[in-house]
C-alpha positions, 0 to 999 in steps of 0.5 A: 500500500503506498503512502497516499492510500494508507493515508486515506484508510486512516482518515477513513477510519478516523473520521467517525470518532472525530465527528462522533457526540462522545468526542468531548476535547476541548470541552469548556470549564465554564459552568453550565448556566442552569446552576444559577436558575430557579427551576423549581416552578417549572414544569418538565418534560423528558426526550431523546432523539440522539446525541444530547449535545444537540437536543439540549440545544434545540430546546433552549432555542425555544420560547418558554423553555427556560432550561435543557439538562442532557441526562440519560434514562431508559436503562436499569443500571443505577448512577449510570457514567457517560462511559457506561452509557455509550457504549450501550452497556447500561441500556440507557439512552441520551435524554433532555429534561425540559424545563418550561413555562406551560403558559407559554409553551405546551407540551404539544409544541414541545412535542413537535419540537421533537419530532419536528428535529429529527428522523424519528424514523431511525432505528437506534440513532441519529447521523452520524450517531448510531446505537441504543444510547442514540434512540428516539424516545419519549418518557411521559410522567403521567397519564396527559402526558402518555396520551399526547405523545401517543396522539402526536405519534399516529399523526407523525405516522401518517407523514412516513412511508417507514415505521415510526421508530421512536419508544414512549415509555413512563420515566423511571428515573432521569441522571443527570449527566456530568457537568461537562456535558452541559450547555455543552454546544453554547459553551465549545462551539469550536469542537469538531462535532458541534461545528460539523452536526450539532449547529448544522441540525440547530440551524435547520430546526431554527429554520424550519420553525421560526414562530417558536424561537426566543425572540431575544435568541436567548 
């Protein structure tokens, strides 16, 4: 194999774990902005829909979202490490705690957002992220909850010609993620995988649902 070919089979098989959501080098040290919120009259709601760096911005992009907190749920192992989780071991999977203001933004948009963001028809993933860690999935805390993720699913349905891929499950229990995971696209927006994916998707949703961004941007 000469030099130029073997170059190329490198950055080939490179290339995926430099774009990957668990490339975290060069994460920043500054806080994550929720430390400093009162959350605590707000209500939540719980979404996966692959890598979390992504999700947690889209939400925050939305009017009446005050927060996005990257966790991990869906899976049985307790006190579960970012380690774990990705390498699909723990059977958990990338998840966003909403924060919002209901008299502003309804869990019904908050599910469009969801759908609206992503493919919900990929299995187990979202380009260029791919495993159960990655899955689409909705965790409902009650009854209203369940019924309108369900409504929103059949309705999502009819726009597909594939199965709709995406899991609505009660929420067992949300961890959260470690601190340099948060607000982690907003705070290293120079990373390789935030450059290459995770603006690219904010900036389609952003362009997609225009009526349902902050006005102030932020």
């Amino acid at each position: 194999m000469n030099t130029k070919n073997a170059l190329l089979l490198t950055f080939c098989l490179l290339f995926p774990l430099m774009m990957a959501c668990s490339n975290n080098q060069n994460a920043s040290n500054k806080p994550a902005k929720q430390d400093a919120k009162d959350l605590s009259k707000l209500q939540k709601a719980y979404f996966a829909s692959g890598c979390f760096w992504c999700v947690e911005a889209i939400f925050e992009s939305v009017e009446g979202v005050e927060e996005a907190v990257s966790g991990y749920a869906g899976g049985k192992e307790q006190n579960p490490t970012y380690q774990s989780v990705s390498s699909g071991a723990s059977g958990h999977t990338e998840v966003v705690e909403v924060y919002y203001d209901p008299e502003v933004v309804s869990y019904e948009t908050l599910l469009k957002v969801f759908y609206g963001s992503h493919d919900p028809t990929t299995v187990n993933g979202q380009y260029p992220d791919y495993g159960t860690q990655y899955r689409s999935a909705i965790f409902y805390t009650n009854a209203t909850e369940k019924a309108l993720a369900e409504k929103a699913m059949k309705e999502v349905a009819a726009k597909y010609d594939k199965p709709i891929a995406t899991e609505i499950s009660a929420l067992t229990t949300f961890w959260k993620a470690e601190d340099y995971h948060q607000d982690f696209e907003e705070r290293n927006p120079n990373q390789s995988y935030v450059k290459a994916v995770s603006v690219p998707r904010l900036n389609k949703f952003k362009a997609k649902f225009p009526e349902l961004l902050k006005k102030n941007g932020h």
